[in-house]
C-alpha positions as CSV (number, residue, x, y, z in Angstrom):
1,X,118.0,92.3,94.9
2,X,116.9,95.3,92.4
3,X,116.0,98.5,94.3
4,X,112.1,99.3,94.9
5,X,112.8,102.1,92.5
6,X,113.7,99.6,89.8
7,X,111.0,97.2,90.6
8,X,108.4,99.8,90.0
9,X,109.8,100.8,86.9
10,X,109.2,97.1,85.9
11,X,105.6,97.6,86.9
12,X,105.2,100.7,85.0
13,X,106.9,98.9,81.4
14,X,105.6,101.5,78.8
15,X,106.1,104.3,81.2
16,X,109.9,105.7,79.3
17,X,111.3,108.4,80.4
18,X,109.9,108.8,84.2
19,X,112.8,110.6,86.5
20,X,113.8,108.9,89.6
21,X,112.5,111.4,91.9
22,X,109.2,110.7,90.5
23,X,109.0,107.1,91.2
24,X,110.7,107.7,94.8
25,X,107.6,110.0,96.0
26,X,105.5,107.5,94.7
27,X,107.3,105.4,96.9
28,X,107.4,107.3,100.4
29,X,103.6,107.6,99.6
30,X,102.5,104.1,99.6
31,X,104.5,103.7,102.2
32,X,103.2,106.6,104.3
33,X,99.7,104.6,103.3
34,X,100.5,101.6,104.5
35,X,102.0,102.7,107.7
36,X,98.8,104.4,108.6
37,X,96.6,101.8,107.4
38,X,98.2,98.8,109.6
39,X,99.6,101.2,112.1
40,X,102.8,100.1,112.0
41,X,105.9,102.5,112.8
42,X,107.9,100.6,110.7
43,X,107.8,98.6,107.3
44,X,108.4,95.5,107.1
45,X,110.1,94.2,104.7
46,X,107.3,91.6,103.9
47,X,105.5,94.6,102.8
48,X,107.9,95.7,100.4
49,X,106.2,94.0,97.7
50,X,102.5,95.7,98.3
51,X,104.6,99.2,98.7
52,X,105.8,98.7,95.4
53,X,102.2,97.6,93.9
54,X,100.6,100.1,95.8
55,X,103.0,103.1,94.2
56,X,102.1,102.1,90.9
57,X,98.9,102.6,91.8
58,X,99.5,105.9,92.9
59,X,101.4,106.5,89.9
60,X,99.0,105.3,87.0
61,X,96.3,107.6,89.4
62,X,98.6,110.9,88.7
63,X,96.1,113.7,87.3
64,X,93.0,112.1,89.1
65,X,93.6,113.2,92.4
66,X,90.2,113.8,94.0
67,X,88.6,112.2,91.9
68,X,86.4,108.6,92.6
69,X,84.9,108.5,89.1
70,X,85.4,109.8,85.2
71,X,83.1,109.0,82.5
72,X,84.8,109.5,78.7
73,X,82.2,108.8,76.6
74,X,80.8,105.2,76.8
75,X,83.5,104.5,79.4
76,X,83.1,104.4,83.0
77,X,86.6,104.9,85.2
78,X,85.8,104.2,89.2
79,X,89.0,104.2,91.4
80,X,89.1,102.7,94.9
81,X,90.8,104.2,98.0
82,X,93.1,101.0,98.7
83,X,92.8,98.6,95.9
84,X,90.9,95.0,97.7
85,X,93.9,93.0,96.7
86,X,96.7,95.4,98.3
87,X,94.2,95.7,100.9
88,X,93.9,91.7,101.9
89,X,97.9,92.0,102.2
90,X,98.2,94.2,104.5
91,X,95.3,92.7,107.0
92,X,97.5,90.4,108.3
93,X,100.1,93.4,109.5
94,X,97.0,95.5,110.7
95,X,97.3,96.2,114.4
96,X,93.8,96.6,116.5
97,X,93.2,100.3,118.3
98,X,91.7,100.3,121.5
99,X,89.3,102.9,121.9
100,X,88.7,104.6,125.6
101,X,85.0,105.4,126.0
């Protein structure tokens, strides 16, 4: 099987020249993301898939950070936290919190 780093290269097509290091932050990120969101300690390896699509996310958002809208011109950009279909993937892996009152 091709390494995650190699898959998201494959996502990013167009994208020449991009070092390694690059696309393995990108990486450790959307894992650190998901993690967090499902409250998981681990990944599973289900989730490898959604890490992957999740970094790319991360990646094509480079420059923007802070940012939750741009307008150029006649064009409106608007950028979600978790994207809704990355999001519906990781629901099933989402663990419940109790909460002591």
């Amino acid at each position: 099987m091709e390494t995650m780093t190699a898959r998201l290269r494959v996502l990013l097509a167009g994208q020449e020249g991009v070092e390694d290091a690059l696309l393995a932050e990108m990486l450790l990120a959307a894992e650190d993301t998901i993690l967090a969101y499902t409250g998981l300690d681990a990944m599973p390896d289900r989730l490898r898939g959604a890490q992957v699509s999740l970094a790319a996310v991360f990646f094509n958002r480079l420059g923007m950070e802070g940012e939750t809208s741009r307008r150029e011109g006649s064009l409106t950009i608007s950028v979600a936290g978790l994207p809704e279909d990355i999001r519906c993937r990781l629901n099933a892996f989402r663990h419940a919190r109790a909460v002591a009152l």
